[in-house]
Backbone as a printed PyTorch tensor [residue, N CA C, xyz], in Angstrom:
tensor([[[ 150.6030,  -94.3230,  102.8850],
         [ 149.5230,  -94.4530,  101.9310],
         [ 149.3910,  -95.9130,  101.5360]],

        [[ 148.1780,  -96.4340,  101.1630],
         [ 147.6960,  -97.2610,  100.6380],
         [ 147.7530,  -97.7930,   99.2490]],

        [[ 148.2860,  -98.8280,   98.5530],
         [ 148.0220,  -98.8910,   97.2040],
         [ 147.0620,  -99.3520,   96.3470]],

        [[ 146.0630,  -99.0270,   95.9060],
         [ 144.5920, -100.3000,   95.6770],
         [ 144.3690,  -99.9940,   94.0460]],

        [[ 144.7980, -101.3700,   93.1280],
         [ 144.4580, -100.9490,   92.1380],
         [ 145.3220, -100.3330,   91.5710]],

        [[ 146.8410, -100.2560,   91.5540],
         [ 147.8270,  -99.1140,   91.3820],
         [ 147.7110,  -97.7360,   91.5480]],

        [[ 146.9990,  -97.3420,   92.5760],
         [ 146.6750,  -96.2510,   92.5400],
         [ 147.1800,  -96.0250,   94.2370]],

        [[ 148.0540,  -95.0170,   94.7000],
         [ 148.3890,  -94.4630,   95.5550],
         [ 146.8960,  -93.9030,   96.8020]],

        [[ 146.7320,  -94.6970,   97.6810],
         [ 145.5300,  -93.7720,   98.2870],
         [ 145.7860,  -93.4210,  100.0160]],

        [[ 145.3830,  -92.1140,  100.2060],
         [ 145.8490,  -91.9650,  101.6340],
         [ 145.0470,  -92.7400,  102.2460]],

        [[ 146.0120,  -92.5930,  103.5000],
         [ 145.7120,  -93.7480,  105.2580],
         [ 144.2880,  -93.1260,  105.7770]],

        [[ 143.4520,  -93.7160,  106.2520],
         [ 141.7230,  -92.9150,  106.7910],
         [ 142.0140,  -93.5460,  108.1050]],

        [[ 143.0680,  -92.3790,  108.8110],
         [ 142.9890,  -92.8000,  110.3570],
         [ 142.3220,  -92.5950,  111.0630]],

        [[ 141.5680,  -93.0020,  111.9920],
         [ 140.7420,  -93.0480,  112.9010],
         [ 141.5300,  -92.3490,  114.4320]],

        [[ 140.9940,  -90.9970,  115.1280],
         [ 141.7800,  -90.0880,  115.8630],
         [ 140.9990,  -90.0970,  117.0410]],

        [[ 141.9010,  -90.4470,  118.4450],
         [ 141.5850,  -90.3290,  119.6620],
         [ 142.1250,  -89.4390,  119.8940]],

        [[ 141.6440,  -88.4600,  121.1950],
         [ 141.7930,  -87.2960,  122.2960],
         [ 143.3910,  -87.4690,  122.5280]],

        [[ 143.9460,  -88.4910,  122.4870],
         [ 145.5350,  -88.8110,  123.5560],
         [ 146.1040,  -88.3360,  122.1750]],

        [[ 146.0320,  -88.7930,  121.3700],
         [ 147.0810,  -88.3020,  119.9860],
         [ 147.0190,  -86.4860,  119.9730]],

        [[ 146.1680,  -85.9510,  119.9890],
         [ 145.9290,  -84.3130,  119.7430],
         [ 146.4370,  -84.0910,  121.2540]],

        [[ 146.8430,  -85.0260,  122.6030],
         [ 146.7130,  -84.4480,  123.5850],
         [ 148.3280,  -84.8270,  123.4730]],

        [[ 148.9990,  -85.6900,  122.9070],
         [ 150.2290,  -86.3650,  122.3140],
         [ 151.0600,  -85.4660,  121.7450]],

        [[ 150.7400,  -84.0690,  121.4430],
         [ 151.7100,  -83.3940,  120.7860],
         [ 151.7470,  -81.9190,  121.6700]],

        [[ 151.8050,  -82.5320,  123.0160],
         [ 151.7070,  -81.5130,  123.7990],
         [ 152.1150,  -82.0950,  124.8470]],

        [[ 152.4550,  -83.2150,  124.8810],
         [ 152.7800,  -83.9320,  126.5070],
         [ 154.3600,  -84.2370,  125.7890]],

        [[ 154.8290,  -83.7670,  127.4230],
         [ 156.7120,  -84.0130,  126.9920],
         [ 156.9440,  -85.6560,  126.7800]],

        [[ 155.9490,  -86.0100,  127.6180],
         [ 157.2190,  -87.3610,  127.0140],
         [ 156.8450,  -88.7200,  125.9950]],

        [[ 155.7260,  -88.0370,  125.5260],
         [ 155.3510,  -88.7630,  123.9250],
         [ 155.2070,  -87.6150,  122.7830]],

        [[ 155.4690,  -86.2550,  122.9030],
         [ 155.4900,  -85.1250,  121.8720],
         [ 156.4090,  -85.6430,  120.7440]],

        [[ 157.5310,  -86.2310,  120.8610],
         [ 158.3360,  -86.6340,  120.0210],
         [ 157.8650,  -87.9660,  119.2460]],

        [[ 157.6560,  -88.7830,  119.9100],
         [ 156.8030,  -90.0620,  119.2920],
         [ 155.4900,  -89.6780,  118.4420]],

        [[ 154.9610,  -88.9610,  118.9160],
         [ 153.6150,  -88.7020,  118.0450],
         [ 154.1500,  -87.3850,  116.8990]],

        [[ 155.1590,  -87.0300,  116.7060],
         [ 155.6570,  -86.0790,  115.4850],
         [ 155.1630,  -87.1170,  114.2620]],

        [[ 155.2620,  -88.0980,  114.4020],
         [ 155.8180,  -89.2620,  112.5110],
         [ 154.2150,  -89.1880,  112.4770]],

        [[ 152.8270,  -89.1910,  112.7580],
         [ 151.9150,  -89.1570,  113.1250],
         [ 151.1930,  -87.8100,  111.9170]],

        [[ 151.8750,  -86.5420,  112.9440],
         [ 151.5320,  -85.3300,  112.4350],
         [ 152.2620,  -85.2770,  111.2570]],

        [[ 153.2170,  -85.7690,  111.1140],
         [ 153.8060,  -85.4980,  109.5120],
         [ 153.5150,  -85.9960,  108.8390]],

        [[ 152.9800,  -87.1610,  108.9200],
         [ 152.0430,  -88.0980,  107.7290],
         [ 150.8730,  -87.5870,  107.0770]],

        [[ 150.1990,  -86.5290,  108.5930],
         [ 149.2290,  -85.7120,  108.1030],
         [ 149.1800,  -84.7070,  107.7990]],

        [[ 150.3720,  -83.4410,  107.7540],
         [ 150.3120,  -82.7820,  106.8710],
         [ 151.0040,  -82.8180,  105.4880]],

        [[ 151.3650,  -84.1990,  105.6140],
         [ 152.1140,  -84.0420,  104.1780],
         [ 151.0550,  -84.5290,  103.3670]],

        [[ 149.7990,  -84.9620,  103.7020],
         [ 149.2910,  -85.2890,  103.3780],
         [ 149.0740,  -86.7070,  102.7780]],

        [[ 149.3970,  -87.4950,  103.4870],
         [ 149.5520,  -89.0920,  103.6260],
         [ 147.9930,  -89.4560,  104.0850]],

        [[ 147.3810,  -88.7400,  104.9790],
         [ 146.5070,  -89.2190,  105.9820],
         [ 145.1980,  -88.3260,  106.0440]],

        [[ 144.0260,  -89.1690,  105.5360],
         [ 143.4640,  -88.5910,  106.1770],
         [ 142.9270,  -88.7570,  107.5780]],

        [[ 141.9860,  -87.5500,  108.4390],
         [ 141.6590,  -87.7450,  109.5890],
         [ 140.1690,  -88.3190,  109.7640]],

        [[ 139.8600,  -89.0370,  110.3440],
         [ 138.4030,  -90.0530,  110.9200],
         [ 138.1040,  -89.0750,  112.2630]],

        [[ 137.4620,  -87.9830,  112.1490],
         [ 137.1920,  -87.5460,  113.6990],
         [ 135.4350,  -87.8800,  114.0190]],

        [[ 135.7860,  -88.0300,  115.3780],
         [ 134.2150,  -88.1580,  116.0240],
         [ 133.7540,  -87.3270,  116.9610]],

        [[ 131.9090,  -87.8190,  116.9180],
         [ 131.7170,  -86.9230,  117.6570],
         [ 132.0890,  -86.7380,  119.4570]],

        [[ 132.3080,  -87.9660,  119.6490],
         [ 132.7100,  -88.7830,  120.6700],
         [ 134.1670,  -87.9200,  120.8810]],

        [[ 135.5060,  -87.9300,  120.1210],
         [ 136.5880,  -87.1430,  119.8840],
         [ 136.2600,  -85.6010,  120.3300]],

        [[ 134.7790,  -85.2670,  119.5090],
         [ 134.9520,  -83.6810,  120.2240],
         [ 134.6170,  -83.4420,  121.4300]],

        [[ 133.4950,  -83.9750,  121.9570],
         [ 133.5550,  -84.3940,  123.5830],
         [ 134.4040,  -83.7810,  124.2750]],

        [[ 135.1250,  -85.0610,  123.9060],
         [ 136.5340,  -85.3030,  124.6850],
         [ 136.9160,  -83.6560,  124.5760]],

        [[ 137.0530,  -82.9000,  123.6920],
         [ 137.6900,  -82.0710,  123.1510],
         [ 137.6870,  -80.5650,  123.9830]],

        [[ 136.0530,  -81.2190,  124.4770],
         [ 135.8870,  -79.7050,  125.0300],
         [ 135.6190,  -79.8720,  126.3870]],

        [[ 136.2960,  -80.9490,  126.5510],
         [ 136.9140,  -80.7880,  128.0010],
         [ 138.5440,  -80.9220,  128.3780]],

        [[ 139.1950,  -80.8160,  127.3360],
         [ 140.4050,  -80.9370,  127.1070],
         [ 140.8870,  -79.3820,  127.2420]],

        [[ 142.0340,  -79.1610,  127.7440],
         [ 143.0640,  -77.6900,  127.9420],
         [ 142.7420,  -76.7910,  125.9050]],

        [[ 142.6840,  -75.6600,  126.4400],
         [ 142.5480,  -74.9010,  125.1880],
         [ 142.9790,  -75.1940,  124.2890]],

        [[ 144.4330,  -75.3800,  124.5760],
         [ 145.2370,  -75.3430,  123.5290],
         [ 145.4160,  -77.0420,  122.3080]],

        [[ 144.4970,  -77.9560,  123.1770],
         [ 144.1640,  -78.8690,  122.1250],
         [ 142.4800,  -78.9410,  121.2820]],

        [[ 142.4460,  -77.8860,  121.7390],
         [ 141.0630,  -77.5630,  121.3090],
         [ 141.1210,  -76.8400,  120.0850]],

        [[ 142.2730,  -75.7150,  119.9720],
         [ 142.4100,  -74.7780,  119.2250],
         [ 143.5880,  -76.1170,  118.1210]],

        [[ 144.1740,  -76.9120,  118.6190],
         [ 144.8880,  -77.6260,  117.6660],
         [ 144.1820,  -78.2860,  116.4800]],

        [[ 143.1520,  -78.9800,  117.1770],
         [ 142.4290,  -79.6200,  116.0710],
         [ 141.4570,  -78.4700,  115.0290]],

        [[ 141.1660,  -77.8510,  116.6520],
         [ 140.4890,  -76.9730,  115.4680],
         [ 141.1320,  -76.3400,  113.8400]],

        [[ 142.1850,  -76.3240,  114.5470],
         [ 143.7420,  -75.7140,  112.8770],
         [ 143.5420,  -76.5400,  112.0870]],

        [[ 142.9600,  -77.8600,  112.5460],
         [ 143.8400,  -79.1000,  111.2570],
         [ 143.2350,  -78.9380,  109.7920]],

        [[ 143.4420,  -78.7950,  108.6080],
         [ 142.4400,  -78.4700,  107.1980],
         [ 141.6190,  -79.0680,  107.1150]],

        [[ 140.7680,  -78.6740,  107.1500],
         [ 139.2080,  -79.2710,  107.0830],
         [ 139.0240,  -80.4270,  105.8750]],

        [[ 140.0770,  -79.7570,  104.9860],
         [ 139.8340,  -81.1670,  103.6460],
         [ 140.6540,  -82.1380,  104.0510]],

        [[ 141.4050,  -82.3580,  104.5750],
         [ 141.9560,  -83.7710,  105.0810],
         [ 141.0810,  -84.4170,  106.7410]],

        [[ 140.1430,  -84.0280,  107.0590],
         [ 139.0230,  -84.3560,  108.2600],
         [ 137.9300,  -85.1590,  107.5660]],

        [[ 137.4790,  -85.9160,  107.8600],
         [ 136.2990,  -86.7060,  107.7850],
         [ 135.3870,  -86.8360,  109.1900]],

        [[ 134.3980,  -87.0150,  109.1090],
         [ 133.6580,  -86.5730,  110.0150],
         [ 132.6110,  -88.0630,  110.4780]],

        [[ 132.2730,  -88.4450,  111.7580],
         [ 131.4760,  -89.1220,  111.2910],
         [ 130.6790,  -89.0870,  112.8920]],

        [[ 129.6390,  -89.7410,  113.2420],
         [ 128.6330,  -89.5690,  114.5280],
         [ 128.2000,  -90.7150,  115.2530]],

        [[ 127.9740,  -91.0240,  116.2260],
         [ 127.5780,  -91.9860,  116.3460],
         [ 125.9830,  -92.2690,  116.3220]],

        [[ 126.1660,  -93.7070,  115.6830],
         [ 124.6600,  -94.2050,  115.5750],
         [ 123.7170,  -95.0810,  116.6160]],

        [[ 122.9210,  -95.6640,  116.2970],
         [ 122.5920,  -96.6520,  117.2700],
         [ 123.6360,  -97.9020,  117.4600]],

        [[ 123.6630,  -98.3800,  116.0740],
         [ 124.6010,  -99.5450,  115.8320],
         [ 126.1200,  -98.8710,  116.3390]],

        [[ 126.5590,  -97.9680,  116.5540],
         [ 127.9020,  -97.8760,  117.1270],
         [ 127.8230,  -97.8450,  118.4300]],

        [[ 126.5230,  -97.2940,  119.0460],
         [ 126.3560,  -97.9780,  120.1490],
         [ 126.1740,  -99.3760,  120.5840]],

        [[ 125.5170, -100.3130,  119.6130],
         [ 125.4390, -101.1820,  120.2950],
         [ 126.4490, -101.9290,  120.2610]],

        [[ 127.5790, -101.8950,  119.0590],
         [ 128.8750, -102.5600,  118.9790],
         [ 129.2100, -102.1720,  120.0260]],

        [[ 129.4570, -100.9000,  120.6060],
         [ 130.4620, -100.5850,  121.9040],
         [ 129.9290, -101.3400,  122.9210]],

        [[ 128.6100, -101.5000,  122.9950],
         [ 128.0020, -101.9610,  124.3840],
         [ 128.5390, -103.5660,  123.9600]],

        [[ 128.2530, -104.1920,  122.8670],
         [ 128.7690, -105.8020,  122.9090],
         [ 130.4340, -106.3400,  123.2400]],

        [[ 131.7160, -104.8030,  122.8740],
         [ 132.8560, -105.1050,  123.4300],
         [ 132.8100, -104.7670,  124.9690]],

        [[ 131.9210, -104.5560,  125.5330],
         [ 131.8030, -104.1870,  127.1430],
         [ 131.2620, -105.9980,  127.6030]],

        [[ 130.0590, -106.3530,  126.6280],
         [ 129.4620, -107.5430,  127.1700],
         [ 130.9270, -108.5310,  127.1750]],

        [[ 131.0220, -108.3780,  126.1710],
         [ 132.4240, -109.6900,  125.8400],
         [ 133.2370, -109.4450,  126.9940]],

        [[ 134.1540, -108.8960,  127.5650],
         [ 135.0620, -108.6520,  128.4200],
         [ 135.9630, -107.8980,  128.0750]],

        [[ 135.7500, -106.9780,  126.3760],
         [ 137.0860, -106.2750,  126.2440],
         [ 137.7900, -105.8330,  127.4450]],

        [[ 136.6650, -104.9120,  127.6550],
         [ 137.0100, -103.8500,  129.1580],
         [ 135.6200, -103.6920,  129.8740]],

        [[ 135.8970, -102.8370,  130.6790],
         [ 134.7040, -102.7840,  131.8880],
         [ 133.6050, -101.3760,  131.0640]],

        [[ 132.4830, -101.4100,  132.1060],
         [ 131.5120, -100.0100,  131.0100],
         [ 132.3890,  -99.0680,  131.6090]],

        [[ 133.2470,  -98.8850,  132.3760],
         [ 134.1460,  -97.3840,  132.9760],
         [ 134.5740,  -97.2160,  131.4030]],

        [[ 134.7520,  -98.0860,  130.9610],
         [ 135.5200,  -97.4670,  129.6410],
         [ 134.8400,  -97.6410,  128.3660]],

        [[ 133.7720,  -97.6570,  128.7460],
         [ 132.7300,  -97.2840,  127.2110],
         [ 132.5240,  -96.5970,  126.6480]],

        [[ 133.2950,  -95.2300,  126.1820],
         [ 133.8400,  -94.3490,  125.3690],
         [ 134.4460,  -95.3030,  124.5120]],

        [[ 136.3060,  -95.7450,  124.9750],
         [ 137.0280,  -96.1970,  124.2070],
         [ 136.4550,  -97.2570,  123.4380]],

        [[ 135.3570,  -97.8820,  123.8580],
         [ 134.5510,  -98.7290,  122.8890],
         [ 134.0120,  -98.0600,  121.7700]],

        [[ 133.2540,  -96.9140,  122.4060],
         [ 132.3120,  -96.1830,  121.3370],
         [ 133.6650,  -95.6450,  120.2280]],

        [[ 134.5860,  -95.3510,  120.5450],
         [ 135.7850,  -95.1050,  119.3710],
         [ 136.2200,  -96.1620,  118.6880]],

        [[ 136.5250,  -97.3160,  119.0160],
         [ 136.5200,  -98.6520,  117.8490],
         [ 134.9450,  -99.1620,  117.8660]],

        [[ 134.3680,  -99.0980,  118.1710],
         [ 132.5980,  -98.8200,  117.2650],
         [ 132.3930,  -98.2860,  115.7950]],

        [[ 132.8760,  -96.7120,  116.2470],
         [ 132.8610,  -96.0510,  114.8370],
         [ 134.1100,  -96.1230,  114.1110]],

        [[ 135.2430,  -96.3800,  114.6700],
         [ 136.3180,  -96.7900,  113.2410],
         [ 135.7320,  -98.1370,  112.7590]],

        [[ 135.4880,  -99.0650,  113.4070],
         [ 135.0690,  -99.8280,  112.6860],
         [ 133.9080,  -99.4220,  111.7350]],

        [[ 133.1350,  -99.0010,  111.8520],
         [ 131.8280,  -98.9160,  110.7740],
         [ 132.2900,  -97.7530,  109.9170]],

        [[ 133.3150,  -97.3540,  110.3470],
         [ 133.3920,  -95.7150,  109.4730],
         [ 134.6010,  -96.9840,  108.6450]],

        [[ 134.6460,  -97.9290,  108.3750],
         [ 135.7050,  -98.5400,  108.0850],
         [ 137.4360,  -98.1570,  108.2150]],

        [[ 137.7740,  -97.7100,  109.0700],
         [ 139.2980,  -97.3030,  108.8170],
         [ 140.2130,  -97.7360,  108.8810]],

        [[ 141.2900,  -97.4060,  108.5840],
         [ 142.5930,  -98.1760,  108.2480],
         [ 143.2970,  -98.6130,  109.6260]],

        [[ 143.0510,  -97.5440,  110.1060],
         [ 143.6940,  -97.9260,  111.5230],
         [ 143.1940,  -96.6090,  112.7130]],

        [[ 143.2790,  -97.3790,  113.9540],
         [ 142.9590,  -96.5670,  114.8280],
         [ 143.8110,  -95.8880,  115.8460]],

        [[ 144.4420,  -94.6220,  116.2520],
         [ 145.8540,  -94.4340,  116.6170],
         [ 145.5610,  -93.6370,  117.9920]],

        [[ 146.1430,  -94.3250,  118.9770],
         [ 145.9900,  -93.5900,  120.2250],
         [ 147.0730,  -93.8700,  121.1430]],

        [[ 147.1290,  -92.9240,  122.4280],
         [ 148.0760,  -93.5690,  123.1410],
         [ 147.6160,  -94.5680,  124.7140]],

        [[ 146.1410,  -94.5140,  124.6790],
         [ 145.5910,  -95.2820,  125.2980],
         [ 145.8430,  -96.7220,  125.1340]],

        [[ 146.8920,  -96.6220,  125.9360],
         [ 147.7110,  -98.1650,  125.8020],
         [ 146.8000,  -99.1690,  126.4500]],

        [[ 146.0420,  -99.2320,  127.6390],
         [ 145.5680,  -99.8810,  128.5160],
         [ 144.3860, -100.4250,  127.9290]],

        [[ 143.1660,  -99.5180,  127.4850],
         [ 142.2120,  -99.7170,  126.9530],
         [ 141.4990,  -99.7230,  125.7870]],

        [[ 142.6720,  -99.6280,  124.7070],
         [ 142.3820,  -99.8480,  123.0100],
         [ 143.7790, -100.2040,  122.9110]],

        [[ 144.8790,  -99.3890,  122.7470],
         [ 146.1300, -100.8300,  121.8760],
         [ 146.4750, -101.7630,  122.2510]],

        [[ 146.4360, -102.2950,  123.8810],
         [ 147.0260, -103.3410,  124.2050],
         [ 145.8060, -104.3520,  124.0670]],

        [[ 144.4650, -103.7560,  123.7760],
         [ 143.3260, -104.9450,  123.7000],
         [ 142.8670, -105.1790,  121.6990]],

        [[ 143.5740, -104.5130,  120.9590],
         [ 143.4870, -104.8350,  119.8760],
         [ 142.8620, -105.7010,  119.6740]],

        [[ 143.4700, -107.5310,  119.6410],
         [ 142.8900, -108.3070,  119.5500],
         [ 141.7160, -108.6430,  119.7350]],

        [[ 141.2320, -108.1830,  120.8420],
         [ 140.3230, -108.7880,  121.8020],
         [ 139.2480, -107.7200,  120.9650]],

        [[ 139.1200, -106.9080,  120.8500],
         [ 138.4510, -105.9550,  120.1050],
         [ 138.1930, -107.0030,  118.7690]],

        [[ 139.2550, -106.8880,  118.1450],
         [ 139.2070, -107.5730,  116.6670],
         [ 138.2550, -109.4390,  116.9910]],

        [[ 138.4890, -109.8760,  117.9220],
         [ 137.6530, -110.9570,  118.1620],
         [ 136.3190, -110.8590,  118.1560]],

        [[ 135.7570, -109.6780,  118.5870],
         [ 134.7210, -109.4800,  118.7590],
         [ 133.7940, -109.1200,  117.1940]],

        [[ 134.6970, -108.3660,  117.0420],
         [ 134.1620, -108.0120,  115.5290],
         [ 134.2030, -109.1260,  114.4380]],

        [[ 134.6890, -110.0990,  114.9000],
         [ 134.8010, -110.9850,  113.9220],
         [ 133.0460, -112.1980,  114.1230]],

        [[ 133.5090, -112.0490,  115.9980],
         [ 132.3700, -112.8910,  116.0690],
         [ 130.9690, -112.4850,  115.4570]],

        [[ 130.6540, -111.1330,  115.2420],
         [ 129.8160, -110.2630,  115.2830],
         [ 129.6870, -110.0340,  113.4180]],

        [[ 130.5870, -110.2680,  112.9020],
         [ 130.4070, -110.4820,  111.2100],
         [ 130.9810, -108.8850,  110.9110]],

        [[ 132.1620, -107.9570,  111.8140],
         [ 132.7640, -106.9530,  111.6730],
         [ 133.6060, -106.8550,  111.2120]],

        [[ 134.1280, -105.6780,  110.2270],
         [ 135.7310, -105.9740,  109.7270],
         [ 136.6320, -106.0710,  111.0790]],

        [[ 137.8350, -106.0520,  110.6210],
         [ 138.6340, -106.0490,  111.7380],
         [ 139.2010, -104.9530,  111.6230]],

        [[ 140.1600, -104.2770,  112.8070],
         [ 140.4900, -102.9390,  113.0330],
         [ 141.6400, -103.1370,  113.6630]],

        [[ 142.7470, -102.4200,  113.2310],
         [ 143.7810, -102.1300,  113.7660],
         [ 144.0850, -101.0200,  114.8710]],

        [[ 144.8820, -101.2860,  115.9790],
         [ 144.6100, -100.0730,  116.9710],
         [ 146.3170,  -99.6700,  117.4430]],

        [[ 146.8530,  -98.8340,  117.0760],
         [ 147.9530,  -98.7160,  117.1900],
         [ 148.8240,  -97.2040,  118.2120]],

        [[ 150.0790,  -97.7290,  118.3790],
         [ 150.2250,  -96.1600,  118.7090],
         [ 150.6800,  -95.2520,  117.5380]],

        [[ 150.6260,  -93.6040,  117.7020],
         [ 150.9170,  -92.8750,  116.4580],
         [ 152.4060,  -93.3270,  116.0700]],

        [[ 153.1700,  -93.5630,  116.8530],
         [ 154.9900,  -93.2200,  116.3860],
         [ 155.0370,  -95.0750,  115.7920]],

        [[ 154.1330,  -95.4200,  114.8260],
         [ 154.5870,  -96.6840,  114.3210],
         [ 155.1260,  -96.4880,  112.9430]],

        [[ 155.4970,  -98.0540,  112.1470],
         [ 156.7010,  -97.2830,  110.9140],
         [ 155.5520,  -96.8970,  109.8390]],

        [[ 153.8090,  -97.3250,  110.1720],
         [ 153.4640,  -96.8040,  109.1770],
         [ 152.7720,  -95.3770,  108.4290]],

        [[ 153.3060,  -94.7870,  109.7410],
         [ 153.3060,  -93.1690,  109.8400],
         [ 154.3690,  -93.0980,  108.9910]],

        [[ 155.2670,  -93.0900,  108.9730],
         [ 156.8070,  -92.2550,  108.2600],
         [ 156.8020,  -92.4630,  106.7060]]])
């Protein structure tokens, strides 16, 4: 949680497909636990997209039916707009990554405008290891900046 103002406020994480797909794969299920416990203890809330459900319903049942469980009062919801399109299309112009991966754009698009605390995936290749390069862009562009992390970091626990 967050402190603003002395006041205790939960984390507004921003949720990719690999994290819900993360607690089902053997060999990050354990890493992405500190993740899920933040969020039901209620540390966290969830940033889902529409982009996320997509993903969702082409994903194996059983992460379909996961999210679907999660309490609706700790979910936030949000869609994409024009402007989250066109942010995604300007981290494609810049060189984040290539358009093959203009989804993972359109997901730090909308954490960024949905403002969130952080963005948690295990898409190492094409959002955490390009953090920066993301965050450059948004800066050039007059954007907050965005954090992109994996779930099992210390500020889950």
């Amino acid at each position: 949680m967050l402190q603003q103002m002395g006041v205790m406020r939960k984390l507004r994480v921003y949720l990719d497909s690999s994290v819900i797909g993360g607690a089902f794969n053997t060999r990050i299920a354990e890493a992405t636990k500190p993740f899920w416990e933040a969020f039901y203890s209620g540390r966290v809330i969830v940033i889902a997209s529409d982009i996320l459900e997509d993903e969702l319903r082409k994903a194996p049942q059983r992460a379909r039916d996961f999210f679907d469980s999660l309490p609706q009062s700790q979910v936030e919801r949000v869609v994409s707009t024009r402007e989250s399109e066109k942010l995604a299309a300007h981290y494609v112009t810049e060189g984040v990554v290539s358009e093959s991966s203009l989804d993972d754009c359109a997901h730090v698009a909308l954490a960024t405008l949905a403002n969130a605390d952080v963005i948690v995936s295990w898409n190492l290749k094409h959002m955490v290891k390009r953090s920066e390069e993301y965050k450059k862009v948004n800066a050039k562009l007059g954007y907050p900046q965005i954090n992109i992390q994996t779930p099992d970091k210390e500020m889950m626990k």
